[in-house]
N, CA, C and O atoms as CSV, one atom per row, in Angstrom:
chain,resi,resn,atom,element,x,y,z
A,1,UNK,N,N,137.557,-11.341,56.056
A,1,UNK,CA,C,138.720,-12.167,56.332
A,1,UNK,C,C,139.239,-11.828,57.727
A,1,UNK,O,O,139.268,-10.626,57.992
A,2,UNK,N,N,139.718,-12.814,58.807
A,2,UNK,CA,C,139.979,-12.836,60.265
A,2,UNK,C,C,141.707,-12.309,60.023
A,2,UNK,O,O,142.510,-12.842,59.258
A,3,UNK,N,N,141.869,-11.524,60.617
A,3,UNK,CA,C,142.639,-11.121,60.710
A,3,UNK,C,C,143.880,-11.947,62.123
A,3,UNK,O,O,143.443,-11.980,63.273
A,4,UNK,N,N,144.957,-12.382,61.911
A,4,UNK,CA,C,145.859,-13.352,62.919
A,4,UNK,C,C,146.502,-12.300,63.678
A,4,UNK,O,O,146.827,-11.204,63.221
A,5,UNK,N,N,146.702,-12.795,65.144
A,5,UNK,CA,C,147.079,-12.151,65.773
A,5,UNK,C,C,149.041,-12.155,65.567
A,5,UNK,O,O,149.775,-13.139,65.477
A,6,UNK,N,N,149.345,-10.953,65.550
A,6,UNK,CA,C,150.823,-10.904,65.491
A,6,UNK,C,C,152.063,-10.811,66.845
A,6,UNK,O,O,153.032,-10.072,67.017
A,7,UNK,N,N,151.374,-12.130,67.778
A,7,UNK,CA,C,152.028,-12.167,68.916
A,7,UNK,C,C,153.577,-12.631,69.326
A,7,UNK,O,O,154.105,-12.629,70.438
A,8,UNK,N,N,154.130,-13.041,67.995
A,8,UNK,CA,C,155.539,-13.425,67.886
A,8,UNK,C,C,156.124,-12.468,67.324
A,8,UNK,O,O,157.013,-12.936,66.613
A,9,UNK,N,N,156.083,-11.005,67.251
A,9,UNK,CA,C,156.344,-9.986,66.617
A,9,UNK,C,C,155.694,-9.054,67.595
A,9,UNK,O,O,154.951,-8.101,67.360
A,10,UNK,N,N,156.244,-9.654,69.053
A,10,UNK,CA,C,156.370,-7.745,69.931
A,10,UNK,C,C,156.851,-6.579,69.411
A,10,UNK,O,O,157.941,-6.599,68.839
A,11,UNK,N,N,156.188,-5.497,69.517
A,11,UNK,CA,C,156.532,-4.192,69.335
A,11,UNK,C,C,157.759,-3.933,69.888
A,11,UNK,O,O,157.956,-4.040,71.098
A,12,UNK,N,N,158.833,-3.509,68.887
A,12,UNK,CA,C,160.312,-3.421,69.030
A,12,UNK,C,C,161.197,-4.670,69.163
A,12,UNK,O,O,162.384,-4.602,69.483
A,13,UNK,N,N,160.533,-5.838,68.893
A,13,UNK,CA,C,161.522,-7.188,68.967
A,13,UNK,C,C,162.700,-6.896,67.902
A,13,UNK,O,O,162.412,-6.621,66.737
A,14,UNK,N,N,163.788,-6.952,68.263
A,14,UNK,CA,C,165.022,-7.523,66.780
A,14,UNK,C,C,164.687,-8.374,66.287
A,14,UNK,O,O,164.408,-9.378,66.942
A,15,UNK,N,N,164.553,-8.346,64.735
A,15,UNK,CA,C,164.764,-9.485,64.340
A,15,UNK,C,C,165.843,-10.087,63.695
A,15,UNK,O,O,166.348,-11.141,64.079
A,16,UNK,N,N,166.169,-9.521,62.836
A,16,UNK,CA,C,167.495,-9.654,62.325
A,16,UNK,C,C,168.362,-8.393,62.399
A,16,UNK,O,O,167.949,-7.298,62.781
A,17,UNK,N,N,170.009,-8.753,61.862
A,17,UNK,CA,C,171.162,-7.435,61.842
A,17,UNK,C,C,170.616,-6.994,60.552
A,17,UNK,O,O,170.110,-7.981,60.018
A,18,UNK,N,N,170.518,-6.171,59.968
A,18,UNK,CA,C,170.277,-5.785,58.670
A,18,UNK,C,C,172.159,-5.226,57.952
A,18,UNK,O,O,173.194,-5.143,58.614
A,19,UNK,N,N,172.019,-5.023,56.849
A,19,UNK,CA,C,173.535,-4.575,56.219
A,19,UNK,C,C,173.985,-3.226,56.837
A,19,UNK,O,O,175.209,-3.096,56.847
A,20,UNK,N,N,173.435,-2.423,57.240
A,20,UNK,CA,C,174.251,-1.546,58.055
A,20,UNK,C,C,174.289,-1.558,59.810
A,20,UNK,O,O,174.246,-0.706,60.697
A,21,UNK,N,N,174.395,-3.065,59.727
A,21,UNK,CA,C,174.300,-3.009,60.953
A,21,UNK,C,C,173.086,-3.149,62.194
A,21,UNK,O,O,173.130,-4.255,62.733
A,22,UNK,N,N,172.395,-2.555,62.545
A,22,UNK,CA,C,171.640,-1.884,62.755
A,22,UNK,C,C,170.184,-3.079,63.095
A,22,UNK,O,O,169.612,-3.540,62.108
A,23,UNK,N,N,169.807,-3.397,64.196
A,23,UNK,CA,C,168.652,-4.420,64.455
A,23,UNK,C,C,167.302,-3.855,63.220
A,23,UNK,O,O,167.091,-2.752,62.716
A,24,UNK,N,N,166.771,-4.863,63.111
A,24,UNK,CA,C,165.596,-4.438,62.529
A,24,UNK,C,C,164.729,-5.137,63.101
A,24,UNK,O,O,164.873,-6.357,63.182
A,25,UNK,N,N,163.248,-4.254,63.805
A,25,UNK,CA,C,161.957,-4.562,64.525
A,25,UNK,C,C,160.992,-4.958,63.633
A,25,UNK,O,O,161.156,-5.191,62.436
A,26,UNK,N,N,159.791,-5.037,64.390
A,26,UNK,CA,C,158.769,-5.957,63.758
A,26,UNK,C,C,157.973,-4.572,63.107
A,26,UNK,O,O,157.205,-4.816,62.177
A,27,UNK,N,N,158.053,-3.720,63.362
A,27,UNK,CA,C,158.172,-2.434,62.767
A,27,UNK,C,C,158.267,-2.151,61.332
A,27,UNK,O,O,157.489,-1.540,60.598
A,28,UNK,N,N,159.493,-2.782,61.065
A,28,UNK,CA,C,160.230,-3.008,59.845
A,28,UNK,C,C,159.077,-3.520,59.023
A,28,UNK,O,O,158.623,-2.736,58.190
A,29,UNK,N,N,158.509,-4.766,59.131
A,29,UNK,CA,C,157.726,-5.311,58.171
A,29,UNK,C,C,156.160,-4.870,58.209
A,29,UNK,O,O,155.332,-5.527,57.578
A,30,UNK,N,N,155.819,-3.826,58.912
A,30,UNK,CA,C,154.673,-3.428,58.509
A,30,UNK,C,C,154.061,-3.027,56.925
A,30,UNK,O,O,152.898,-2.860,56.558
A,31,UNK,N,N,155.349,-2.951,56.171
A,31,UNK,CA,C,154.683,-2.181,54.780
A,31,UNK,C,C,154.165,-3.756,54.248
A,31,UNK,O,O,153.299,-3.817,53.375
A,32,UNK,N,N,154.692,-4.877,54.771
A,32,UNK,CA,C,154.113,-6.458,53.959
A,32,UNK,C,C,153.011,-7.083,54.761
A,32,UNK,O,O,152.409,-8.016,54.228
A,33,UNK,N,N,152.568,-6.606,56.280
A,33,UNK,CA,C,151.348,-7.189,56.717
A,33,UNK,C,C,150.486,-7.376,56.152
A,33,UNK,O,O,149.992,-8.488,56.342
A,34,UNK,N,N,149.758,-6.430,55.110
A,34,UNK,CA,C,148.853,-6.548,53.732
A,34,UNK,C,C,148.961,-7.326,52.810
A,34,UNK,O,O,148.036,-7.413,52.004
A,35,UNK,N,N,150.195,-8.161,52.661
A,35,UNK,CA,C,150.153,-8.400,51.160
A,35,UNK,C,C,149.775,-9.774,51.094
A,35,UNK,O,O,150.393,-10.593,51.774
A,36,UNK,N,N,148.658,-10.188,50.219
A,36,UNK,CA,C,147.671,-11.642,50.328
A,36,UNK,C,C,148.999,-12.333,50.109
A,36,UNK,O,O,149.936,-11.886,49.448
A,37,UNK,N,N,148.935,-13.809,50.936
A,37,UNK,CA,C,149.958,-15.150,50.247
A,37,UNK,C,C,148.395,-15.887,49.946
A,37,UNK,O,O,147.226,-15.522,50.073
A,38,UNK,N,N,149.086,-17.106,49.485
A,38,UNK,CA,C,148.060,-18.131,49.375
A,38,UNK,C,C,148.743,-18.987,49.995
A,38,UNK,O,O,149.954,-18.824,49.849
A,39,UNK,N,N,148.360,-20.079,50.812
A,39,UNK,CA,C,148.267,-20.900,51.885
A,39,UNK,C,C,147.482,-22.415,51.420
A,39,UNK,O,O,146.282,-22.685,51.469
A,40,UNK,N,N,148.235,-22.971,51.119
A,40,UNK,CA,C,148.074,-24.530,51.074
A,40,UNK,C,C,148.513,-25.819,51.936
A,40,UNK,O,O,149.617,-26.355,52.025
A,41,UNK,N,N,147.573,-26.064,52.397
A,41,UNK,CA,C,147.835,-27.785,53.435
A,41,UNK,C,C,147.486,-29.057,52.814
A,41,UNK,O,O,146.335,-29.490,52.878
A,42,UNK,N,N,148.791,-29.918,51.985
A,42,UNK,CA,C,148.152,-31.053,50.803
A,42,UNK,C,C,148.226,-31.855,51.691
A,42,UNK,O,O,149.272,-32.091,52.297
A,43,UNK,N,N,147.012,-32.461,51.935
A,43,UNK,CA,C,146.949,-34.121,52.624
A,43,UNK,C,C,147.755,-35.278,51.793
A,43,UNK,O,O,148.458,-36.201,52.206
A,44,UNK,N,N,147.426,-34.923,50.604
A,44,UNK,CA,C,148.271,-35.910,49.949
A,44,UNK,C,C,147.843,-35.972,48.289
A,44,UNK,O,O,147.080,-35.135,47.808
A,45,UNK,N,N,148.513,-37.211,47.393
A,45,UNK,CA,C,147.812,-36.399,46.153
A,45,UNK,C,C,147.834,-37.721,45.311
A,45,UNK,O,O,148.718,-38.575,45.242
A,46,UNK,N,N,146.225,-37.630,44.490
A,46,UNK,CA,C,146.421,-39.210,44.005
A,46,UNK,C,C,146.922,-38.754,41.894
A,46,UNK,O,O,147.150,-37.647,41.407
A,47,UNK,N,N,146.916,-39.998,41.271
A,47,UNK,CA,C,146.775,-39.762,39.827
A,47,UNK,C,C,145.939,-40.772,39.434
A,47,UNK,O,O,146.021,-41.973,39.690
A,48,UNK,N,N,144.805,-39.939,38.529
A,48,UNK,CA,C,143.577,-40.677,37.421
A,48,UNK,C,C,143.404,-40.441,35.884
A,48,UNK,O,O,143.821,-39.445,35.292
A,49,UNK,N,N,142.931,-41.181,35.484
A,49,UNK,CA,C,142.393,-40.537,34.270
A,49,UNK,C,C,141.301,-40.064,34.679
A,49,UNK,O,O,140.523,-40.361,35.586
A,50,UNK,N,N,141.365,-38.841,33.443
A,50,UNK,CA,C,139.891,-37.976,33.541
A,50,UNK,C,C,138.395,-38.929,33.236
A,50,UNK,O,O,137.323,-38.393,33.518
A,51,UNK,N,N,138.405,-40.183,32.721
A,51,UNK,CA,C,137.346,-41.286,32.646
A,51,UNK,C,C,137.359,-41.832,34.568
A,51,UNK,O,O,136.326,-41.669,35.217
A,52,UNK,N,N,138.430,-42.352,35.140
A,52,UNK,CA,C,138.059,-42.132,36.239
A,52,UNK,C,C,137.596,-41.049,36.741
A,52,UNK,O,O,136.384,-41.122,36.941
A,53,UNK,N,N,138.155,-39.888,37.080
A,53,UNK,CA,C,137.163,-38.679,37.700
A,53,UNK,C,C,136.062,-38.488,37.288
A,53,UNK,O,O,135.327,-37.820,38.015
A,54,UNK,N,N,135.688,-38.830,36.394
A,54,UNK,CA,C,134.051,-38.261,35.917
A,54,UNK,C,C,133.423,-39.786,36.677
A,54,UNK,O,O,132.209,-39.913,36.519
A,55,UNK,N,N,134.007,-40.756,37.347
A,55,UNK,CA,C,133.302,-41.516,37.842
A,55,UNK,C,C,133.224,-41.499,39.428
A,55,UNK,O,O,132.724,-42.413,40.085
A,56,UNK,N,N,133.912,-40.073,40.082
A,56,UNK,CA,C,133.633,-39.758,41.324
A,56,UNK,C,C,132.434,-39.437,41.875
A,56,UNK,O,O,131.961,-38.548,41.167
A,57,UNK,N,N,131.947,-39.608,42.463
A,57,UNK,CA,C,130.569,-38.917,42.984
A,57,UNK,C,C,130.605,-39.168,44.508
A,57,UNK,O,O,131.624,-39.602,45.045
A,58,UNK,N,N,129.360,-38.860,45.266
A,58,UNK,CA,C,129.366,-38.341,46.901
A,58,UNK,C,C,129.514,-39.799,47.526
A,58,UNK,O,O,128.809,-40.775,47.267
A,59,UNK,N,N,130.365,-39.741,48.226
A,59,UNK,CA,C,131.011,-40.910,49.224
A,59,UNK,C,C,132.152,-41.498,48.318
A,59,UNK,O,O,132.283,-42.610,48.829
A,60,UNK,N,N,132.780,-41.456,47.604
A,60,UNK,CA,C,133.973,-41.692,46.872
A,60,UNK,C,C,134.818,-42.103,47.420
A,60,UNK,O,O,135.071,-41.168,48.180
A,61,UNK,N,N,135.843,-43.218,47.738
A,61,UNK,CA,C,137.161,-42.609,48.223
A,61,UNK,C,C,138.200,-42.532,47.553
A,61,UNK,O,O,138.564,-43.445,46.811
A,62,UNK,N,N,138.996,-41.167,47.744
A,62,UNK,CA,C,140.206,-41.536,46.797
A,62,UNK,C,C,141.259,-41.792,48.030
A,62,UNK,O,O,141.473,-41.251,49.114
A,63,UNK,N,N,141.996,-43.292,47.040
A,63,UNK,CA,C,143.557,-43.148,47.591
A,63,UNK,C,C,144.253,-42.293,47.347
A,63,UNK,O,O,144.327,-41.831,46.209
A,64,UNK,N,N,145.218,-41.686,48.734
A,64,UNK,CA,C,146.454,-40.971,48.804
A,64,UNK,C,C,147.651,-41.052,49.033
A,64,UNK,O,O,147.885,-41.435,50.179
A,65,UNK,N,N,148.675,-40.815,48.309
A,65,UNK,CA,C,150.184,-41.246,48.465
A,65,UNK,C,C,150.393,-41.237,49.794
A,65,UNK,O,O,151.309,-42.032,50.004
A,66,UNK,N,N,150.010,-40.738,50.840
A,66,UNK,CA,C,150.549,-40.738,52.427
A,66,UNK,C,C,149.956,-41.667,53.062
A,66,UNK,O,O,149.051,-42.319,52.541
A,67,UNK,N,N,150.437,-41.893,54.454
A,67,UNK,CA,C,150.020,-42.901,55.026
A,67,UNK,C,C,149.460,-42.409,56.482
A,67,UNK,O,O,150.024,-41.382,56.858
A,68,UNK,N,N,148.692,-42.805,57.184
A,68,UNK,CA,C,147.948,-42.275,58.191
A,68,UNK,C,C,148.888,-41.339,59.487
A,68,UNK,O,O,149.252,-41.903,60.519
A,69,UNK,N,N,149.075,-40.384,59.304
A,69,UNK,CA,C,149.813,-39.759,60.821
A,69,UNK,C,C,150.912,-39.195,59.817
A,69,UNK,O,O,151.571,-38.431,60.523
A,70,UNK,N,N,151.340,-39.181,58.790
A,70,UNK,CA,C,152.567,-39.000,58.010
A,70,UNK,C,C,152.589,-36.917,57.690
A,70,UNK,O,O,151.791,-36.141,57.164
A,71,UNK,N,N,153.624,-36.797,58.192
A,71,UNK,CA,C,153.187,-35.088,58.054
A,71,UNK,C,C,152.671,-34.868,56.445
A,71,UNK,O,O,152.717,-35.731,55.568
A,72,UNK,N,N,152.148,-33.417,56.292
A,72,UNK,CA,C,151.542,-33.314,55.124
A,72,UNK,C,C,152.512,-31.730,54.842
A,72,UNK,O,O,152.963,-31.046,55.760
A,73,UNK,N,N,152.658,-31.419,53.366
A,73,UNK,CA,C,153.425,-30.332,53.240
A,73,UNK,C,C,152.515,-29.162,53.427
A,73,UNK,O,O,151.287,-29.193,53.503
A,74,UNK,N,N,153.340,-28.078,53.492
A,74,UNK,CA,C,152.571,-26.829,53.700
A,74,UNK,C,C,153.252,-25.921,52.635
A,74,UNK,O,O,154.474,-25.789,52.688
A,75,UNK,N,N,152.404,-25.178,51.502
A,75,UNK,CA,C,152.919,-24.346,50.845
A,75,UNK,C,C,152.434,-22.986,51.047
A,75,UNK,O,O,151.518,-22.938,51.867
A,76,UNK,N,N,152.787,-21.831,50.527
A,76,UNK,CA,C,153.086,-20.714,50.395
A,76,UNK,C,C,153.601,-20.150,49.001
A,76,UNK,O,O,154.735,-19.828,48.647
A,77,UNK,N,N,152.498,-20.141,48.391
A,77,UNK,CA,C,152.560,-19.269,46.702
A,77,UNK,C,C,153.413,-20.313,46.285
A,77,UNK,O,O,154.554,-20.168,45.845
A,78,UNK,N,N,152.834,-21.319,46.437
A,78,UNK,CA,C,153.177,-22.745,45.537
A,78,UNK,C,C,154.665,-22.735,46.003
A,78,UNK,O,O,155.392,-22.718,45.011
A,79,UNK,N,N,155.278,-22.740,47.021
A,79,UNK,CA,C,156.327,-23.289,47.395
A,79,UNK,C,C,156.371,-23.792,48.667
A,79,UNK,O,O,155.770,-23.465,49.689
A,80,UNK,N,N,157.264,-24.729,48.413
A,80,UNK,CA,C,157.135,-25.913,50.038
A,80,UNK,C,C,157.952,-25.104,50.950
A,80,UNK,O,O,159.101,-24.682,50.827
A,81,UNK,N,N,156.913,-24.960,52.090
A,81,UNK,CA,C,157.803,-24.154,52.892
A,81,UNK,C,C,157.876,-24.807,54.223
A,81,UNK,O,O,158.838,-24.532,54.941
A,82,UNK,N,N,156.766,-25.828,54.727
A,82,UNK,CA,C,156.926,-26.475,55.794
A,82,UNK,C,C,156.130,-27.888,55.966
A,82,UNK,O,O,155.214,-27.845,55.145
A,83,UNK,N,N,156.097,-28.782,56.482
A,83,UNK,CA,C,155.666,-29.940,56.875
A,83,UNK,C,C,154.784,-29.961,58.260
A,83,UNK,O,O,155.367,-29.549,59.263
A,84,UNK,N,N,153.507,-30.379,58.391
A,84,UNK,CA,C,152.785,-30.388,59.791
A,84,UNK,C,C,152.099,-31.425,59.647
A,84,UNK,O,O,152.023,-32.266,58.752
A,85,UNK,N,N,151.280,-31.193,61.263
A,85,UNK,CA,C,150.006,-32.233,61.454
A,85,UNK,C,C,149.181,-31.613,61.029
A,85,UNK,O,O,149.355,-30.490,60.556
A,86,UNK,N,N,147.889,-32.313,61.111
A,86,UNK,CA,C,146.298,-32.002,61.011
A,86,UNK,C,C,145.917,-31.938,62.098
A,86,UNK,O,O,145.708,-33.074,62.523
A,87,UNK,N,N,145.674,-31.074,62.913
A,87,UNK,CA,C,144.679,-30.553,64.264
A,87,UNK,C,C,143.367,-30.432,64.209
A,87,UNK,O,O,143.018,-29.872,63.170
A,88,UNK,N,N,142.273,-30.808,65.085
A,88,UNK,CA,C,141.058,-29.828,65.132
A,88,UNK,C,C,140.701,-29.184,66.385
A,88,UNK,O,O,140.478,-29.585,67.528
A,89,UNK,N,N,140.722,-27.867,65.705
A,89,UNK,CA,C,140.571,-26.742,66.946
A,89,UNK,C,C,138.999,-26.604,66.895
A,89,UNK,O,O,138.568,-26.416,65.757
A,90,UNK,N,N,137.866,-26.672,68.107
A,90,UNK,CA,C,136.549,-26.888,68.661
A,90,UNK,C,C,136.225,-27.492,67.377
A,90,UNK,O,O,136.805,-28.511,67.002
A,91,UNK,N,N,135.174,-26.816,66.567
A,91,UNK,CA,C,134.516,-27.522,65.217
A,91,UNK,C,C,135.506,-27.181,63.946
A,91,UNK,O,O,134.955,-27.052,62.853
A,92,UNK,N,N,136.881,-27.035,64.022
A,92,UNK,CA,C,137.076,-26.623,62.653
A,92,UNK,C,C,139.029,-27.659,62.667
A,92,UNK,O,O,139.612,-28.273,63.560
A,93,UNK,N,N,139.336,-27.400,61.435
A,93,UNK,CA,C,140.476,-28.189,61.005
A,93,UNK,C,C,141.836,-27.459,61.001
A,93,UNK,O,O,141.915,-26.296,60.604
A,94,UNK,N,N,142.515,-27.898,61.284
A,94,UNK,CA,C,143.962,-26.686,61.693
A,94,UNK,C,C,145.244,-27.308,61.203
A,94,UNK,O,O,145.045,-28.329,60.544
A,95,UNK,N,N,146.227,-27.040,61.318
A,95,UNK,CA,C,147.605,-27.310,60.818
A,95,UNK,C,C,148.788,-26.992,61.464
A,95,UNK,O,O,149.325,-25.942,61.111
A,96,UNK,N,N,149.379,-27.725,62.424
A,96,UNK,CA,C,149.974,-27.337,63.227
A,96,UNK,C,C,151.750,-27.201,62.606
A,96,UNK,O,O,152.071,-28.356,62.329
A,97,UNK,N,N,152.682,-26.456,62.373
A,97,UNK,CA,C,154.162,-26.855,61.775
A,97,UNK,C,C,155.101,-27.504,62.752
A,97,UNK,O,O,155.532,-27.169,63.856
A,98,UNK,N,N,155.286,-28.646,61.896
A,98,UNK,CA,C,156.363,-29.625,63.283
A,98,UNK,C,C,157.618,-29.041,62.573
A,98,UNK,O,O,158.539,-28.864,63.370
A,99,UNK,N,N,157.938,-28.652,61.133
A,99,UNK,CA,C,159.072,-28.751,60.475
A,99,UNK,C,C,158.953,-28.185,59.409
A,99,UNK,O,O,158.247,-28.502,58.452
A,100,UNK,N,N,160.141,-26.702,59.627
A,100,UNK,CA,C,160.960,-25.616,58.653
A,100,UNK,C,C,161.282,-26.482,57.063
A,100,UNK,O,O,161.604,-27.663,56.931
A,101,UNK,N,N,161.056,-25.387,55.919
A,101,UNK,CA,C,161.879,-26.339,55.060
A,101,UNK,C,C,162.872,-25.082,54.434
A,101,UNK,O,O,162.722,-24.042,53.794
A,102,UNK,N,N,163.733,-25.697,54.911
A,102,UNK,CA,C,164.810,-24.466,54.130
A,102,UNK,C,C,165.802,-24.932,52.928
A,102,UNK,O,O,166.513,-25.920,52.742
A,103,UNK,N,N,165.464,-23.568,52.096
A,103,UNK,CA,C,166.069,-23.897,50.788
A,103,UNK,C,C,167.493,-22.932,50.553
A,103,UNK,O,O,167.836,-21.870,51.073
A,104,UNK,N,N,168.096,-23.743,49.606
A,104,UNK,CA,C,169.858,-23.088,49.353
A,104,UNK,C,C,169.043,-21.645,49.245
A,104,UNK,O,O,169.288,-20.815,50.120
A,105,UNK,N,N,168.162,-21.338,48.293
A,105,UNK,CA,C,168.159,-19.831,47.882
A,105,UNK,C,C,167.456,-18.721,49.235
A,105,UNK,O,O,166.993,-17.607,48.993
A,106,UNK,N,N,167.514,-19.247,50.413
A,106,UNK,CA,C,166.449,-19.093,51.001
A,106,UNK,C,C,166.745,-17.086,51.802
A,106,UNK,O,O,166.031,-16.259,52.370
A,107,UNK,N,N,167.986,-17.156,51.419
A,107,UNK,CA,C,169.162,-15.754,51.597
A,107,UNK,C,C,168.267,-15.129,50.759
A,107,UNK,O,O,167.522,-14.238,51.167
A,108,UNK,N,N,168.279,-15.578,49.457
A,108,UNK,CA,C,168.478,-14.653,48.349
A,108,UNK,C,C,167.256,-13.454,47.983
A,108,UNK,O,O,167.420,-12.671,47.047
């Protein structure tokens, strides 16, 4: 697994005040650099019966609720956390974030 570079997280950046005050660096979150998320980019999402799906096969198309250029969500351990494009970087497919999604609990 490729490991991402952590270039928005200079060595000694503040990031936030923490409760006593006190800046907290990128430092701080080294004990969570390890910990797997899962990472989802939905293009979009159709509904069938399972008699349709067993009638998919190679060259298929399925319709999708979105419409061409329409951002697509981005989750994070099954929660919506942002909205992007579809990029392709040389031969491969990418996801660029145009847009944060912030939730009431997002403190908590």
């Amino acid at each position: 697994m490729a490991e991402l570079p952590l270039e928005e997280f200079p060595e000694g950046a503040a990031l936030t005040s923490g409760e006593d005050g006190r800046d907290k660096s990128a430092a701080d979150l080294a004990p969570v650099f390890d910990v797997p998320v899962n990472i989802a980019a939905v293009l979009g999402k159709s509904h069938m019966s399972v008699a349709q799906l067993l009638k998919l096969g190679a060259g298929s198309v399925l319709e999708l609720d979105r419409k061409v250029g329409e951002a697509i969500d981005i989750f994070v351990n099954n929660r919506l956390v942002a909205r992007g494009e579809v990029v392709v970087v040389e031969d491969r497919l990418g996801v660029t974030m145009t847009e944060i999604i912030k939730t009431e609990d997002a403190g908590a």
